[in-house]
KOLPALO-275850 format. One record per residue (C-alpha): residue number from 0; x, y, z. Coordinates in pm, 1 decimal. Layout:
<pts>
<NUM; <X; Y; Z>>,
...
</pts>
This chain:
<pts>
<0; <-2674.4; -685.2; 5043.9>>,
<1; <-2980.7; -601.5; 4874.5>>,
<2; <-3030.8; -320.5; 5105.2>>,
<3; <-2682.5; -137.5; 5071.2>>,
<4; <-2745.5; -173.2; 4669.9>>,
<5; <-3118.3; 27.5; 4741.0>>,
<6; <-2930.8; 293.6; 4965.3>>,
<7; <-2671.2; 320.2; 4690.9>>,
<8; <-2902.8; 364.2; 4398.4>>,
<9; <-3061.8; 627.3; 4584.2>>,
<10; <-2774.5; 837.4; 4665.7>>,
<11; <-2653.1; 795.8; 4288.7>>,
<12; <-2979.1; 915.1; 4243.9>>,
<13; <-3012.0; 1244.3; 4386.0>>,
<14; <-2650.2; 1327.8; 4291.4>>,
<15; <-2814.9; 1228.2; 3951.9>>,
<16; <-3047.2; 1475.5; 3991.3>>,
<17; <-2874.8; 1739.9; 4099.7>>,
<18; <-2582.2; 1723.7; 3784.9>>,
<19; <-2930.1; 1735.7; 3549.8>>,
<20; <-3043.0; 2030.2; 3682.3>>,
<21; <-2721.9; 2192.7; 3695.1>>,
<22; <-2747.6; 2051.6; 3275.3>>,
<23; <-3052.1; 2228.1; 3277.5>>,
<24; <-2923.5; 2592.9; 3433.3>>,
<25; <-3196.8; 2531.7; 3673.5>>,
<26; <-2882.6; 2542.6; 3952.7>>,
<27; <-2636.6; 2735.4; 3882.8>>,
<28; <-2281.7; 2801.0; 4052.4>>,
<29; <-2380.2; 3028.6; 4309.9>>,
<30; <-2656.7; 2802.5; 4376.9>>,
<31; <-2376.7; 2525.1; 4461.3>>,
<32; <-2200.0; 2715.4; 4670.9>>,
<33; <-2565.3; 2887.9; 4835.2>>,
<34; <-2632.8; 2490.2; 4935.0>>,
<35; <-2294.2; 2404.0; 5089.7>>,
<36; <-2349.7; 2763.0; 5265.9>>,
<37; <-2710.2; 2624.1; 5406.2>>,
<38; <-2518.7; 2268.6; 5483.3>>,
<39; <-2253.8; 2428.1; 5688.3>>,
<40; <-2415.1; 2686.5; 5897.3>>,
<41; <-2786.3; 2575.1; 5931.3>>,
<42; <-2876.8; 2206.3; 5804.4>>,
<43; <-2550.9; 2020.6; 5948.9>>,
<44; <-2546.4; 2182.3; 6320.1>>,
<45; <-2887.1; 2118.0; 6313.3>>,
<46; <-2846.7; 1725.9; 6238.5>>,
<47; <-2574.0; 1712.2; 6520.6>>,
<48; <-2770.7; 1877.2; 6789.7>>,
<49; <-3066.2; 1675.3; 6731.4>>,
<50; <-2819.7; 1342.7; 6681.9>>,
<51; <-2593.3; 1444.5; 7010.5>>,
<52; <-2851.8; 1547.3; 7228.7>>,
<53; <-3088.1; 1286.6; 7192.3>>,
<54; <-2858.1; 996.8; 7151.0>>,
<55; <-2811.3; 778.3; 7451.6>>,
<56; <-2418.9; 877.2; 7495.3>>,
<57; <-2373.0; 602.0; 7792.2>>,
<58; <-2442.2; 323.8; 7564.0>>,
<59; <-2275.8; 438.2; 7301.2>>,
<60; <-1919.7; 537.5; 7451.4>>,
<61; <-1703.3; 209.4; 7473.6>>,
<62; <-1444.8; 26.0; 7291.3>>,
<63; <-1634.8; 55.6; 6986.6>>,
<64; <-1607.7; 431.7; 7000.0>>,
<65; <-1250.6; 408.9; 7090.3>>,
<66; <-1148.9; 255.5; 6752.6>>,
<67; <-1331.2; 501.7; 6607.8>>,
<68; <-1151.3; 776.6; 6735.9>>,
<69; <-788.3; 570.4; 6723.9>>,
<70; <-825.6; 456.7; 6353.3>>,
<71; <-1009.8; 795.4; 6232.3>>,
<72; <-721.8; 981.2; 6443.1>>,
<73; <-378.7; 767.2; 6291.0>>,
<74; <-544.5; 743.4; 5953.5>>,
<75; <-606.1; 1129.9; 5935.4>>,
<76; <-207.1; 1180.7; 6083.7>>,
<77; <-45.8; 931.9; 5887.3>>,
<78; <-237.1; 1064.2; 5525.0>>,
<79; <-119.0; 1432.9; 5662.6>>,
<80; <232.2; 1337.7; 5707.6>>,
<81; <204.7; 1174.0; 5361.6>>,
<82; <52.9; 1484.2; 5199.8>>,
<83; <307.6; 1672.3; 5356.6>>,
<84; <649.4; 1457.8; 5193.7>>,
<85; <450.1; 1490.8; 4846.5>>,
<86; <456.3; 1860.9; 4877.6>>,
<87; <57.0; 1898.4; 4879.8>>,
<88; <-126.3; 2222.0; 4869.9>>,
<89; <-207.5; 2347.3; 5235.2>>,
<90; <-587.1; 2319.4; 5122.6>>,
<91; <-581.0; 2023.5; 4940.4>>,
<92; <-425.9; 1871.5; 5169.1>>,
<93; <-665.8; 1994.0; 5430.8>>,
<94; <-941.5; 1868.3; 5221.2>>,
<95; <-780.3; 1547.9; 5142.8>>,
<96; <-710.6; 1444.6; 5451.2>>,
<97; <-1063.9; 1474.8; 5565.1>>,
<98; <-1166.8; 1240.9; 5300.4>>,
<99; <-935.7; 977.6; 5400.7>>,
<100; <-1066.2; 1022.3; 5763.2>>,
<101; <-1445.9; 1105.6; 5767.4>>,
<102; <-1685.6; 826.9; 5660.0>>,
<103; <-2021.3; 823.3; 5516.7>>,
<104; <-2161.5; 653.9; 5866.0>>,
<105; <-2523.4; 815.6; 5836.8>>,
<106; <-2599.9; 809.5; 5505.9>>,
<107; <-2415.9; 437.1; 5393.3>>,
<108; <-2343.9; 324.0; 5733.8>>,
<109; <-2661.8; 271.8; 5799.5>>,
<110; <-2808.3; 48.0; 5552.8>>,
<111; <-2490.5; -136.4; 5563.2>>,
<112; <-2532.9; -209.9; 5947.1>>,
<113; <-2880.0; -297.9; 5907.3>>,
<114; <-2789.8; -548.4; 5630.2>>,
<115; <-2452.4; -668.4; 5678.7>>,
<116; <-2448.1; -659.8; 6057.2>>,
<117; <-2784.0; -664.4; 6120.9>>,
<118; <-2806.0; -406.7; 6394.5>>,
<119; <-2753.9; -49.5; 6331.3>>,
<120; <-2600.0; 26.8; 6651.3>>,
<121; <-2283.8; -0.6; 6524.6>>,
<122; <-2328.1; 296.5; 6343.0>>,
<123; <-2384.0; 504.3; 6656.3>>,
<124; <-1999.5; 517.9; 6814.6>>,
<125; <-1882.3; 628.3; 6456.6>>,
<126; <-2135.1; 925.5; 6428.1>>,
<127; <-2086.8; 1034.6; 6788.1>>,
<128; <-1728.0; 1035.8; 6717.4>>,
<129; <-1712.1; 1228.0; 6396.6>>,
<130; <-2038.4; 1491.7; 6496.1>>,
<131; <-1863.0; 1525.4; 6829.9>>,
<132; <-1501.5; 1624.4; 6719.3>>,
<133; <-1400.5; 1484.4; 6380.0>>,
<134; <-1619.6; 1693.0; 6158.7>>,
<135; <-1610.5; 1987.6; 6330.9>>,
<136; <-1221.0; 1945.9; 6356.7>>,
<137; <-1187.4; 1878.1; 5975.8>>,
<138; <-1415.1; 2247.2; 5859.4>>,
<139; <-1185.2; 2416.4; 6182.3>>,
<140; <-900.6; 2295.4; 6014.5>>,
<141; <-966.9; 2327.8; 5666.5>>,
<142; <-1102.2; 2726.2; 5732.9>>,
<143; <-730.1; 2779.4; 5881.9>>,
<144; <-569.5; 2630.5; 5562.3>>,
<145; <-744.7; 2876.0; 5349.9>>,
<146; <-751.2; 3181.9; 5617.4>>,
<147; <-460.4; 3424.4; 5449.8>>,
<148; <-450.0; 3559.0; 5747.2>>,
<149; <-128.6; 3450.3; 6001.2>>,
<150; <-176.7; 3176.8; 6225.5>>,
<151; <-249.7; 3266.2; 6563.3>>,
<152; <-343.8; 3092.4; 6865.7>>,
<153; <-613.3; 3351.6; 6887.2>>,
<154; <-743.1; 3326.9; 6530.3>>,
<155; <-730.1; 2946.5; 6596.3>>,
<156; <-933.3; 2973.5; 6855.7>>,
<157; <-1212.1; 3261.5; 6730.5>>,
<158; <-1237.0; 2971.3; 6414.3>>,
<159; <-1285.0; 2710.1; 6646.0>>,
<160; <-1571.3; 2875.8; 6866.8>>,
<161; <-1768.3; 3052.1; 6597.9>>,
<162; <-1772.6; 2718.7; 6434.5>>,
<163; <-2156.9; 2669.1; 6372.7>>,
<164; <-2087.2; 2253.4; 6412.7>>,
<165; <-1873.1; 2328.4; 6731.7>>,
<166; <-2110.1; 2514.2; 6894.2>>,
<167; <-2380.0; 2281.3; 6797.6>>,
<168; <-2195.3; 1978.7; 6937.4>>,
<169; <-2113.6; 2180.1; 7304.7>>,
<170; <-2491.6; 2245.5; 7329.2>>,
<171; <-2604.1; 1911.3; 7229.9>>,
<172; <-2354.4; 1770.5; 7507.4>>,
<173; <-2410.1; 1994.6; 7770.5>>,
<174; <-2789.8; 1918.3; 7778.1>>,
<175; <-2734.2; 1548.3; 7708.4>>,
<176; <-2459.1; 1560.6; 8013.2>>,
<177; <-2722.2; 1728.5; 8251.2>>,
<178; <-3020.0; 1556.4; 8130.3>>,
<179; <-3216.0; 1837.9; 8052.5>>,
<180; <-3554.0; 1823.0; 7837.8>>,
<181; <-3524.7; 1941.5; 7452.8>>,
<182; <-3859.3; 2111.3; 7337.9>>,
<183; <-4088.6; 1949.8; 7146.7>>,
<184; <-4031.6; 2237.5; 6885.1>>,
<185; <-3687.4; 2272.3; 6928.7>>,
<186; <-3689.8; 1883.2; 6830.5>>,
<187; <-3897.6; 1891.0; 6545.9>>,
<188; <-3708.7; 2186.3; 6419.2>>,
<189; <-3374.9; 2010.3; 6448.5>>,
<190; <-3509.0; 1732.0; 6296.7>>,
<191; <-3632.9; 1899.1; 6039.2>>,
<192; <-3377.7; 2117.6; 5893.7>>,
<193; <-3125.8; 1815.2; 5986.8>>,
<194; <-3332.8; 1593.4; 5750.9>>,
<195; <-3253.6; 1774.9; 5470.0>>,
<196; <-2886.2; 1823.1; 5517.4>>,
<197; <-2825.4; 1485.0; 5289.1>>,
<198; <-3027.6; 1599.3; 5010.0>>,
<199; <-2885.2; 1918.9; 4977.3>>,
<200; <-2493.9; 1819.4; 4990.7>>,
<201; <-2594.3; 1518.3; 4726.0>>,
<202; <-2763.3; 1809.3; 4494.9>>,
<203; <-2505.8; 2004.0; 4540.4>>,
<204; <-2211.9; 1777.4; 4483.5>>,
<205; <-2417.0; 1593.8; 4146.5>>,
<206; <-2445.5; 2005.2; 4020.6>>,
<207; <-2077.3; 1992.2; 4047.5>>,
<208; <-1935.4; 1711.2; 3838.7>>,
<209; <-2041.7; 1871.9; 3520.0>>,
<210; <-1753.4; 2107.3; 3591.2>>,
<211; <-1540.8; 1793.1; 3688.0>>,
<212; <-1245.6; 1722.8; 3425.4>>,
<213; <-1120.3; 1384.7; 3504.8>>,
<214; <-819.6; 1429.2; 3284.6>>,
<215; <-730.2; 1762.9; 3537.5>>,
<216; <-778.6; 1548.0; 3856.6>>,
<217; <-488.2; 1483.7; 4091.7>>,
<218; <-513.3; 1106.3; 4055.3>>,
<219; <-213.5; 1102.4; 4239.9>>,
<220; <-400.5; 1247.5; 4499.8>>,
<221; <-707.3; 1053.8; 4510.8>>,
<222; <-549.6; 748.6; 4480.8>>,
<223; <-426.9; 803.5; 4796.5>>,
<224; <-738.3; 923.9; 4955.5>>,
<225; <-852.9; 606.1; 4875.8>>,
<226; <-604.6; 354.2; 4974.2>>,
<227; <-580.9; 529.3; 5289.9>>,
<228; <-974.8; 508.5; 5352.5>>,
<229; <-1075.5; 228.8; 5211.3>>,
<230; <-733.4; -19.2; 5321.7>>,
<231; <-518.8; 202.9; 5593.3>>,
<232; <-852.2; 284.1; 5770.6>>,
<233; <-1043.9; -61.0; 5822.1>>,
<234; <-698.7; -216.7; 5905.5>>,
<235; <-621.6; 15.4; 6173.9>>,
<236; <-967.6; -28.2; 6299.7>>,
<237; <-905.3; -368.4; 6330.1>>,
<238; <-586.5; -371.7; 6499.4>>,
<239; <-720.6; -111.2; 6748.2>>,
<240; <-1002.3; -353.7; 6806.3>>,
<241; <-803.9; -625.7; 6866.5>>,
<242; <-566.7; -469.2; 7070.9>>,
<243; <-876.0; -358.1; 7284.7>>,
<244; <-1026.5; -722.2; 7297.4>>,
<245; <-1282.0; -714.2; 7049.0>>,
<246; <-1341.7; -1007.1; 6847.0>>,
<247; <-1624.3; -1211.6; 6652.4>>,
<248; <-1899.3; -972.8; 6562.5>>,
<249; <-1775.3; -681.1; 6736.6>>,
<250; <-1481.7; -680.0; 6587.2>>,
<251; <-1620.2; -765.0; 6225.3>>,
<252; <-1850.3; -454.4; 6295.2>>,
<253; <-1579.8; -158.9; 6362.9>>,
<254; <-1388.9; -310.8; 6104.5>>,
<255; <-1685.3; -267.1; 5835.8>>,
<256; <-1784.9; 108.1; 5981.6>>,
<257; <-1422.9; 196.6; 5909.1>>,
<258; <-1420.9; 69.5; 5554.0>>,
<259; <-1709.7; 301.7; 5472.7>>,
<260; <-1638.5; 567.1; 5170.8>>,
<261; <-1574.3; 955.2; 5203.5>>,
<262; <-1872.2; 1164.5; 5372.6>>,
<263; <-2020.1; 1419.0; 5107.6>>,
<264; <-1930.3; 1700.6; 5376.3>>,
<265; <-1593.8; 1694.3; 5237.9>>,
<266; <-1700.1; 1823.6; 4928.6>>,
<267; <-1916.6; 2083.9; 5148.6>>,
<268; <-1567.0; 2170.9; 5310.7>>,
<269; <-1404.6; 2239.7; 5022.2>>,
<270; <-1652.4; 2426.8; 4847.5>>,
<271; <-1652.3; 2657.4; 5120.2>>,
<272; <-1241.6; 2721.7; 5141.5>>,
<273; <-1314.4; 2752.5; 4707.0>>,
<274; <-1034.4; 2497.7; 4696.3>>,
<275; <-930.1; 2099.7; 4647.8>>,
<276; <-1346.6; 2043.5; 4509.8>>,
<277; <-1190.9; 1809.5; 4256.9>>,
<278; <-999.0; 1621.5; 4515.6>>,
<279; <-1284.8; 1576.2; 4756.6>>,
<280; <-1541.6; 1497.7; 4426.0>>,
<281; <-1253.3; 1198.6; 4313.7>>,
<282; <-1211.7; 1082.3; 4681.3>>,
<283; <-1591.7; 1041.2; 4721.4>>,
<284; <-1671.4; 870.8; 4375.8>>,
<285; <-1352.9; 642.7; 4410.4>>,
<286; <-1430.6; 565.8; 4753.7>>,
<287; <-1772.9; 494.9; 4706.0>>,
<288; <-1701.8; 281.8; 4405.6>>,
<289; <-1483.6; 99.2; 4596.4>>,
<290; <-1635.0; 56.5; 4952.7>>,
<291; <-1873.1; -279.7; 4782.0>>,
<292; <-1557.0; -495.5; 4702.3>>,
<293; <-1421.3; -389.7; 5067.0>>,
<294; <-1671.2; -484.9; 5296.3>>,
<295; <-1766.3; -786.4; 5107.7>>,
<296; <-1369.8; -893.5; 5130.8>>,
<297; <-1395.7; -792.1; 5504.0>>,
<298; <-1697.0; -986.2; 5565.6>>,
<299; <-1519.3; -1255.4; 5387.2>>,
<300; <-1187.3; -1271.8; 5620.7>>,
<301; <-1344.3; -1186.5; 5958.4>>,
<302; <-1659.8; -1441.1; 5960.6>>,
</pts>
């Protein structure tokens, strides 16, 4: 537990950071939405092609990464058909519904693996899953939601293949598939510029709660987000891995992975369609806040 606290005090620290300089002027507005531009078409691709294409995809694709994909599939459905009764924004809802869908696997999950589960190879099924197709689904989808332009299936499908995460993801699995060599400096320079794609959405996203106003937030909204992620999501994951004959620690572990809070790259999503920022800054923070109490009540029921 010690080690989750350490990973969390770090995060809260560079999102710290990054809401003193924007006290300071030092970043500025454009400079927010300059970093979720560098996240989205350079840092992020980057950190999935060097994750995907280096990753040993045989050991990884099982029942584990079936509940991923089942409980981060229903959960995203069943929040959409939600958001749609309540009348939601077609961004916001976009936005929202990645929140309640896409966890914080790298940046959380990991420490929490290591430390909870004590192996962080649980981690791997849920960030194959979400680079792969959950992610890059999420941006695809939220771009269409703020595109004014009619929905074709030929805009659909321009978005979805100039995608910079898609086409990162394709690559990655194509030489992974055939086995073929990445170059030392094609490596390092994934590695590298994937590296700093945490940094720069935390900076980003601490620069932006000084234009937060709590008392303007769809609490409605986030409330949701965060039943649905941090209750809906770990239960389904559960069921699914019951259903598929998981139990003991194996079970205990997709259960936990599901339970984790909102990624940060929703906030990069929204920032990008210049809509539903507030609902993807509540859905982290609440999520977040909440995602202690969870696992340790998880923990608590399935050991």
């Amino acid at each position: 537990m010690a080690g989750i606290i350490q990973g969390l005090v770090a995060i809260c620290a560079v999102v710290a950071i990054g809401w003193l300089l924007r006290i300071r002027r030092i970043m500025s507005r454009e400079v927010i939405d300059t970093l979720a531009q560098i996240v989205y078409w350079v840092a992020t691709p980057a950190l999935i092609f060097h994750t995907v294409s280096t990753s040993p995809l045989a050991g990884a694709i099982g029942k584990p990464l079936a509940v991923a994909a089942i409980s981060g599939c229903v959960v995203a459905l069943i929040f959409s058909i939600l958001a749609s009764i309540s009348r939601m924004q077609r961004v916001e809802r976009a936005v929202a519904t990645m929140s309640s869908s896409v966890t914080n696997a790298a940046h959380i999950g990991i420490p929490v693996a290591a430390y909870v589960l004590g192996n962080t190879s649980a981690v791997a099924p849920v960030i194959i899953f979400q680079l792969c197709f959950l992610t890059p689904f999420s941006f695809v989808m939220i771009d269409l939601a703020a595109n004014k332009q009619k929905l074709s299936i030929g805009l659909a499908t321009k978005m979805v293949f100039t995608n910079p995460m898609v086409i990162a993801v394709l690559l990655a699995l194509a030489i992974n598939a055939a086995h073929l060599p990445v170059p030392r400096l094609v490596y390092s320079l994934a590695d590298l510029l994937g590296s700093a794609a945490p940094a720069m959405v935390l900076l980003a996203f601490g620069a932006s709660l000084k234009d937060m106003r709590p008392k303007e937030l769809s609490w409605k909204t986030v409330s949701l987000v965060a039943a649905c992620k941090e209750a809906l999501h770990p239960l389904l994951a559960w069921g699914a891995g019951t259903l598929l004959g998981l139990s003991g620690h194996a079970l205990l572990a997709v259960t936990v992975m599901a339970a984790m809070p909102s990624a940060q790259n929703c906030f990069v999503a929204a920032t990008r369609a210049k809509a539903g920022q507030q609902v993807a800054q509540g859905g982290i923070m609440v999520t977040t806040a909440l995602f202690v109490p969870a696992v340790v009540t998880i923990a608590a029921l399935l050991t």
